[in-house]
C-alpha positions in Angstrom: 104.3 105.9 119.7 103.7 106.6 116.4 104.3 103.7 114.0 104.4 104.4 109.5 103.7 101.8 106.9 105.4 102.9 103.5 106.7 101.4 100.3 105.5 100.5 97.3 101.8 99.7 96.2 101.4 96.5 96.3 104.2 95.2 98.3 102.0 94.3 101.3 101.7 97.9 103.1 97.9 97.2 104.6 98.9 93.0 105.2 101.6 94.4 107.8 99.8 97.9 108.7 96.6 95.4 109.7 98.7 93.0 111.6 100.5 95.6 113.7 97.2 96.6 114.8 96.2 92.8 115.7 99.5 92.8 118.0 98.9 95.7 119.6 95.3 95.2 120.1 95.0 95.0 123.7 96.4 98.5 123.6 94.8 101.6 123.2 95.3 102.0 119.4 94.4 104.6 116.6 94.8 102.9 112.9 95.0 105.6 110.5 94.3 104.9 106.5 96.3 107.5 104.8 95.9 106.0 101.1 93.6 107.5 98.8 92.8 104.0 98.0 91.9 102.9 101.3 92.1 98.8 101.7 92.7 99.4 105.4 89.1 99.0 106.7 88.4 96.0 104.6 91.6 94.0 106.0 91.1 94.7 109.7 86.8 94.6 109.1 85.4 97.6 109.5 82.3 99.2 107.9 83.5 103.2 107.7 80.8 105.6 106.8 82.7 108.9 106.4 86.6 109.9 105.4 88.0 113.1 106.7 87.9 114.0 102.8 84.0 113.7 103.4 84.3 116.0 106.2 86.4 118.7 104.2 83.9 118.5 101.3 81.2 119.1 103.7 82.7 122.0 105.6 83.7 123.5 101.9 79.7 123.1 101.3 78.6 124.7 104.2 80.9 127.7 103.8 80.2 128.3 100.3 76.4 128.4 101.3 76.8 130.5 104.2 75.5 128.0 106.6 78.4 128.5 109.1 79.3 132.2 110.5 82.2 133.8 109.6 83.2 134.7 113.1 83.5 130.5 114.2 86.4 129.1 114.0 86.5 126.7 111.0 89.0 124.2 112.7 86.9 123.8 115.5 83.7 123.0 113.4 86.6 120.4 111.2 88.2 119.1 114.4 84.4 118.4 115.7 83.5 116.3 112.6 86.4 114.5 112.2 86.2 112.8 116.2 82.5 111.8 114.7 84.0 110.1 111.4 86.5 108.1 113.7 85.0 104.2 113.9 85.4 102.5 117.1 85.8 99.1 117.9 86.5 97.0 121.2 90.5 96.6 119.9 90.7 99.9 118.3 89.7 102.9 116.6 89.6 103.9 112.8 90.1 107.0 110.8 90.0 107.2 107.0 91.4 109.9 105.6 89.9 109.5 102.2 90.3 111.7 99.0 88.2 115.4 98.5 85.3 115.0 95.7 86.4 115.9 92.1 89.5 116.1 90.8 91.1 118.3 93.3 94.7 118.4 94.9 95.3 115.8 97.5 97.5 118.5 99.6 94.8 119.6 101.9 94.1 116.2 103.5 97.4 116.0 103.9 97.6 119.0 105.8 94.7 117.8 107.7 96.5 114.3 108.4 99.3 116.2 110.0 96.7 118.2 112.5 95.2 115.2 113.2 98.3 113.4 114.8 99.6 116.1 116.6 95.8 116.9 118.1 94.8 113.1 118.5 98.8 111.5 119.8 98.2 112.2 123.3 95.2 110.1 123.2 96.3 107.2 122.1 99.3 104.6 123.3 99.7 103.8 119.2 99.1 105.2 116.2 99.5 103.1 113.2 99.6 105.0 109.9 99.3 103.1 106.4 100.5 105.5 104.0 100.0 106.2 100.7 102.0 104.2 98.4 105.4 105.8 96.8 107.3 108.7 98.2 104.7 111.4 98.6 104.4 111.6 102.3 107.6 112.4 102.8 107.9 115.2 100.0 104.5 116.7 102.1 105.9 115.8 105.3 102.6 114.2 106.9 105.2 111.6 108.4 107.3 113.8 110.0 106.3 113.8 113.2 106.5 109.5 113.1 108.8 107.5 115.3 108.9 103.9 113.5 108.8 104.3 110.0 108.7 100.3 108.5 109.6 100.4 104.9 107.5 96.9 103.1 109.5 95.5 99.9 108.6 92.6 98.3 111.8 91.1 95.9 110.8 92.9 93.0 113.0 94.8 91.7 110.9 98.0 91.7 109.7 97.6 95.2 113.3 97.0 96.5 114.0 100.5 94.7 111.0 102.5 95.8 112.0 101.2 99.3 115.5 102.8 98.5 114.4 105.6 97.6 112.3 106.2 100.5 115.8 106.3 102.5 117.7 108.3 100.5 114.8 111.2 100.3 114.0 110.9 104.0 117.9 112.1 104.7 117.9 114.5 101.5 114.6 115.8 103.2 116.0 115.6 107.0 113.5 113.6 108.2 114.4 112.3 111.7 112.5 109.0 112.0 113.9 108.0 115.7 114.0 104.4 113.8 113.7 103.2 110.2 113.5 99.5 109.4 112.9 97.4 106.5 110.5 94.4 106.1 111.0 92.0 103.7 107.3 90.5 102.6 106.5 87.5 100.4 109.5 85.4 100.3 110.0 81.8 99.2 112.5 80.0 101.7 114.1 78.8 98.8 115.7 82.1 97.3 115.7 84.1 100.2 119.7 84.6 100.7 119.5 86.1 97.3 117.0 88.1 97.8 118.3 89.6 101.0 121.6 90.3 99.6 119.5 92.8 97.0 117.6 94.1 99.6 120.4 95.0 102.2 121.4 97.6 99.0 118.6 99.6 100.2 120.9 100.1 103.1 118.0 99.8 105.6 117.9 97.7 108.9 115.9 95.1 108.0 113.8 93.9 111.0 111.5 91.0 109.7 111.2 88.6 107.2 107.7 87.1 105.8 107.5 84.4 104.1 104.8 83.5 101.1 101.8 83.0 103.7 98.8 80.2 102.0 96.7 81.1 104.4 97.3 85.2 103.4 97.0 84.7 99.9 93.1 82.5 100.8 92.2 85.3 102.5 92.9 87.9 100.2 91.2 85.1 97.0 87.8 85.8 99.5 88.3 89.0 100.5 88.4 88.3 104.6 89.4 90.6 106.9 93.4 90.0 107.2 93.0 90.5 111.0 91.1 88.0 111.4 94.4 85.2 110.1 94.6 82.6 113.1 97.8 83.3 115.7 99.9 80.5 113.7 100.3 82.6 110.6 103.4 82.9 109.5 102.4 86.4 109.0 101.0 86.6 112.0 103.7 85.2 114.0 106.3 87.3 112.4 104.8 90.4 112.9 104.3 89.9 116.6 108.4 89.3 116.6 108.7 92.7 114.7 106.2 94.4 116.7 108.4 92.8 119.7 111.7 94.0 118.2 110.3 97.8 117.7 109.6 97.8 121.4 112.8 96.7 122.5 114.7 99.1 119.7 113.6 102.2 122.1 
C-alpha cells in the first residue's frame, strides 16, 4: 500500500507522515521524503548522507566527463546508486529525494520519484510518501500511482483552501486515489465544531482529528525526533486510530 502526505507547508505534513511510520513500524516500510525541504529525516532521526538529487548530479558529472560508456544503460547505473542512498534502520528504510545542485528544474526528480515507486512497491508492505507542500505533485503526477492520499489542514484559512484545492485538481486531473481523506491537525477542543464545519467545505472525508499536542509542540522547541513522542500522545494515539481506519477502509 502506498500511503501520500499532502497539504499545505506548515500544516503538519512530516508530524503525521513520521507518525504513520511509527504505527506501521513493525511492518516492512519505505518512508519516502519528497520535499525539496526535507524535515522528514530529522522528525523520525535519521542521519541521511545522500538524496537521489545527489545521485542525479553525480550521474550528470560522470556523463559529461566521459567516465561512464555510452553503450550502459544509464538507468541501470541511477537505479544502482539510488538502492545505496536508501538509509536503513531496524523499523524502516529511508529515501530522500532531495533537490538537483544549482538552480535547475525540479521535474527530473520528479520523474525519478515516479520510477522509484513503481521499481521499489513490490518490495515493501508500505510506502509512506511526504510530499512537497502545495499542489505540484499532482500537476507532475508523481502521486499517481498512490492508494491513500491523507490531505493535513490546520484551521487556517489558507490551509483549509490549499487542502480544497488539492480535491478539486485531483478530479480536474483524473487522479484515481482508491481513497482520499482529510486530517484535521492542531485543534483546540474548544472551537473545534467551528472549525470542522469550515473544513467539511473542502468536501473531503475527514478521517482524524488532532488536537494541539504540548508534548508535540516541546519536541519541535528542541528539535527531537517526532518518532520518538511516548505512545500516550495525543498525536500519537490518534494517528494509530487513523492508521487503523485506513486499513479497515480497503
Amino acid at each position: 500500500m502506498i500511503i501520500a502526505v499532502s497539504g499545505k507547508g506548515g500544516t503538519g505534513k512530516t508530524l503525521l507522515s513520521s507518525l504513520l511510520i511509527k504505527a506501521l513500524s513493525e511492518k516492512n516500510i519505505l518512508a519516502i521524503d519528497a520535499d525539496p525541504d526535507s524535515n522528514l529525516p530529522e522528525a523520525l532521526g535519521v542521519e541521511v548522507i545522500k538524496t537521489v538529487g545527489d545521485v542525479r548530479e553525480e550521474l550528470k558529472i560522470d556523463t559529461a566527463k566521459g567516465n561512464i560508456p555510452q553503450d550502459v544503460n544509464k538507468w541501470d547505473i541511477l537505479d544502482y546508486k539510488i538502492m545505496e542512498s536508501v538509509v536503513e534502520t531496524p523499523k524502516f528504510d529511508l529515501l530522500v529525494m532531495g533537490r538537483p545542485e544549482g538552480s535547475g528544474c525540479y521535474c527530473a526528480v520528479n520523474n525519478m520519484l515516479r520510477k522509484i515507486i513503481e521499481t521499489l512497491s513490490a518490495n515493501y508492505d508500505y510506502i509512506v510518501i511526504d510530499t512537497e507542500a502545495g499542489l505540484e505533485h499532482l500537476s507532475r503526477r508523481t502521486t499517481q500511482n498512490v492508494d491513500i492520499m491523507l490531505v493535513v489542514t490546520d484551521k487556517s484559512k489558507r490551509g483549509i483552501l490549499t487542502a480544497q484545492r488539492i480535491g478539486e485538481l485531483s478530479k480536474e486531473l483524473d487522479i484515481n486515489f482508491k481513497k482520499m481523506f482529510l486530517v484535521v491537525n492542531r485543534i483546540n477542543p474548544d472551537n473545534k465544531d467551528i472549525i470542522i464545519k469550515k473544513v467539511k467545505e473542502t468536501g473531503i472525508e475527514i478521517i482524524g482529528t488532532i488536537y494541539e499536542d504540548e508534548e508535540v509542540a516541546e519536541y519541535d522547541i528542541e528539535g527531537s525526533p517526532l518518532v520518538n513522542l511516548s505512545d500516550n500522545s495525543n498525536s500519537v494515539v490518534t494517528v494509530k486510530k487513523i492508521v487503523s481506519r485506513i486499513l479497515n477502509s480497503n
